[in-house]
N, C-alpha and C positions, 0 to 999 in steps of 0.2 A: 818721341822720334818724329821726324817730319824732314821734307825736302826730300834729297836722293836718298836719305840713310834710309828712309820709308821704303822705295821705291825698290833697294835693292835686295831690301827684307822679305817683299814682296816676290821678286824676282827668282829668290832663291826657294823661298818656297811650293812656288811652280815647277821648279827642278825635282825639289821634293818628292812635290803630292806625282810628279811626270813618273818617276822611278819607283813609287810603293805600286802607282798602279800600268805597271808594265812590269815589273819584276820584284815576286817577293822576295827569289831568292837570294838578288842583289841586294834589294832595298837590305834584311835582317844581316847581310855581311857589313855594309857598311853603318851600322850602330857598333856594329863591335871596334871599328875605329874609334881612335883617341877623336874627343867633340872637335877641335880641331881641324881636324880632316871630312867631318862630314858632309859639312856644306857643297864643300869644293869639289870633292867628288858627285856629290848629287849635280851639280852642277856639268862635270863631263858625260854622266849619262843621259842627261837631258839633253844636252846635243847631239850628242849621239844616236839617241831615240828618235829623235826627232827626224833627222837626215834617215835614218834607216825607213822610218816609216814612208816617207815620200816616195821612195824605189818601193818597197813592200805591200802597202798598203793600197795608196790614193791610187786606184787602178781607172776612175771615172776621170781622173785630171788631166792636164798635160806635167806628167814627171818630169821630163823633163828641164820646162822650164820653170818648174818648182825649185828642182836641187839648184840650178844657176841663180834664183832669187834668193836661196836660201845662202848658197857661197856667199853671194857679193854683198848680204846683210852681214855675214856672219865677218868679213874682213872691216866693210863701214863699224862693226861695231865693237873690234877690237882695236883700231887708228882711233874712233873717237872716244872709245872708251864709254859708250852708253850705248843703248837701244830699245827701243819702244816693243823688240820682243822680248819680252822676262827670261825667255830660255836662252834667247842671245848674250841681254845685260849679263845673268849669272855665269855664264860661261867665258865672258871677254873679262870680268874680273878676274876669275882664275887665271886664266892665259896670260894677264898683264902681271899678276902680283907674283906670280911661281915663273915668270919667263919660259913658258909654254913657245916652241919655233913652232915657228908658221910651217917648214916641211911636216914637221907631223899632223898639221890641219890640212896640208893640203894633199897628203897622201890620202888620208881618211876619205875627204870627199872624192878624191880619183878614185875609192875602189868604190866608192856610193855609184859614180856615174855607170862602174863598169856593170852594175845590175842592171841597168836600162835596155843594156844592147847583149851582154854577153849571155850566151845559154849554156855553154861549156867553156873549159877549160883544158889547155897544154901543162906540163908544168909549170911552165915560167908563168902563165897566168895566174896559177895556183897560186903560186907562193906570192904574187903581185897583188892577188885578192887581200889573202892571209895577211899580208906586211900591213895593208890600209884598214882594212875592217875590223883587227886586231889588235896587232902586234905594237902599232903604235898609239893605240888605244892604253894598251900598259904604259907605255911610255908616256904617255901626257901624266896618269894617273902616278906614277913613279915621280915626276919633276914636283908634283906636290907632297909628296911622301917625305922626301928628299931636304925640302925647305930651301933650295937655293944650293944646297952643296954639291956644287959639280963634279969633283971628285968620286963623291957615291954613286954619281947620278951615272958615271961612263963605266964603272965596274956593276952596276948591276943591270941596267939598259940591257945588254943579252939576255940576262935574265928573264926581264920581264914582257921581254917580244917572246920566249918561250913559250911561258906560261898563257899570255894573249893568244896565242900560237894552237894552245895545248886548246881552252877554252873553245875558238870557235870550230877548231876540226869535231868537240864533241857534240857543240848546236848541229854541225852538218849532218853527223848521225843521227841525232834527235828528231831533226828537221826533215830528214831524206825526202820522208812520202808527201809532205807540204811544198816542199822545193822539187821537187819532181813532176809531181802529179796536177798542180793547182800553178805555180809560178813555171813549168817548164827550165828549169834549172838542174845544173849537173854540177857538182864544183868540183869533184874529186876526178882529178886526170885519166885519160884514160880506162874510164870505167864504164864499161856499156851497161844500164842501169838496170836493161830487160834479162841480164844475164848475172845479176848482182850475187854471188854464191860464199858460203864463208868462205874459201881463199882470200878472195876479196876484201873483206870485212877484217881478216884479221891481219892482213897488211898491213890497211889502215890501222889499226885499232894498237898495231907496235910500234907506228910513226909516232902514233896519241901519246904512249906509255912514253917514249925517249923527250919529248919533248915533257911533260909532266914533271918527268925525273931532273931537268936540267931547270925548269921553273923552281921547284920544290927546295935546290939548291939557295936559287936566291930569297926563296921568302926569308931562309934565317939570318940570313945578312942585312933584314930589313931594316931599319928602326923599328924599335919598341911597340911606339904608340903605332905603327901603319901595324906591325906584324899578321897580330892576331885577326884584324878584320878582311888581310889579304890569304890567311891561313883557315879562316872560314869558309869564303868562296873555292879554297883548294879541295877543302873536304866535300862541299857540295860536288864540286863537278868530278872529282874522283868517285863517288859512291854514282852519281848517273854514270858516269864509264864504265863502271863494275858492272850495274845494273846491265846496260846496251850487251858490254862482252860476255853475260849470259844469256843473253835471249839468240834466237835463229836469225838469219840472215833475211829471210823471208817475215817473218816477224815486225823488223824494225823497219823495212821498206812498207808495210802497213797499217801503223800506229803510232804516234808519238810516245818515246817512252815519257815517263813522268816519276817524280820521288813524291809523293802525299804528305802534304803539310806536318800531319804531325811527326813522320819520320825527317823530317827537316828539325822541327825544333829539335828532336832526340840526338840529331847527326852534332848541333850549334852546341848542344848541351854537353855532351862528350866531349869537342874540340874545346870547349874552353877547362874541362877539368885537364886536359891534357896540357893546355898549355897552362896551367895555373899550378902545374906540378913540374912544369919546363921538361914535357916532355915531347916535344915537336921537335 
């Protein structure tokens, strides 16, 4: 191997190793993907990762003008089709070879911006957060599922803003006391957070279930080879949702919940006898 086919081997890689160590319980969803689809999807988490951390993370830097270096590499590296960032290179291949639209990269990075400045949210915020940091996070991840067939692509598209949908309202729970306490963040509308009580909690928590329920719809309409690896990540974040809607309201405002590794492989282990028996 040598030249670019080197380089982009390498590239992908970085995506990779980006995604085992930021998320294992992404990373074990997508091996259950058909080989096929793993690259390319490591590839969208790694951009992903990456733009989040800049808002999240780099709190010593100017954010700022990180995320706008990070935009204006990440469009140069989709026109020229290479980039001397590996997390770029792997991710402008996916976008060029799946026809990946630029609004859904450019919603993404608008809800990136909006963590810089925004500390709460109205609903229209809400759901303008959701739609970038999300909802069309599924949808990139769909146009590669898909292969090209746009027909699949515009009947399940609701679908998979759902489910994206369903995903980051249960990090918000997850997250509350880290996005509260440590970043000064509210994302759930209208929720005064010093008064956060189960009413509350389980409003939320039946927007979560409907929105689940309309995801769960499209996984079976998936292809084959995407199903099962998008039907693993459903059961993870359903069993954390389970978990969250047991515990106290007061509770989850101070501690992250968490699933422990080996109940993870148990949860992967089950979901594939189930679907090896077609019963999803």
């Amino acid at each position: 191997m040598a030249g670019k086919n080197l380089f982009d081997e390498v590239s992908v890689r970085c995506s990779k190793m980006t995604t085992r160590s930021y998320s294992t319980s992404f990373s074990m969803g997508i091996r259950f993907l058909n080989s096929r689809f793993r690259n390319p999807i490591y590839a969208v988490y790694g951009f992903v990762r990456f733009a989040d951390e800049i808002v999240d993370t780099f709190h010593e830097y100017d954010k700022e003008h990180l995320l706008q270096k990070f935009r204006k590499d990440t469009y140069e590296a989709i026109e020229d089709k290479i980039s001397l960032n590996p997390i770029l290179n792997a991710f402008q291949e996916v976008v060029n070879k799946y026809r990946i639209p630029m609004h859904l990269i450019d919603t993404f990075l608008d809800s990136m911006e909006m963590d810089l400045n925004k500390n709460s949210y109205d609903q229209h915020g809400y759901e303008k957060y959701i739609l970038g940091s999300a909802e069309v996070v599924g949808c990139m991840c769909l146009r590669v599922f898909v292969e090209g067939n746009d027909a699949l692509y515009n009947k399940l598209e609701p679908f998979a803003m759902k489910l994206g949908s369903a995903f980051q309202k249960i990090n918000f729970l997850r997250d509350i006391n880290e996005d509260v306490n440590a970043l000064g963040r509210i994302y759930f509308p209208g929720v005064d957070m010093s008064q956060f009580n189960e009413a509350t909690k389980k409003q939320i928590e039946k927007d979560i279930e409907k929105d689940f329920h309309e995801g769960y719809t499209g996984i079976l309409q998936l292809p084959k080879d995407a199903r099962f690896g998008v039907y693993v990540a459903y059961v993870y974040y359903y069993r954390l949702f389970t978990k969250i809607k047991s515990l106290p309201a007061n509770k989850i405002m101070n501690e992250r919940v968490r699933i422990p590794n080996g109940k993870k492989y148990s949860l992967f282990l089950s979901s594939f006898v189930r679907h090896s028996f077609n019963l999803i």
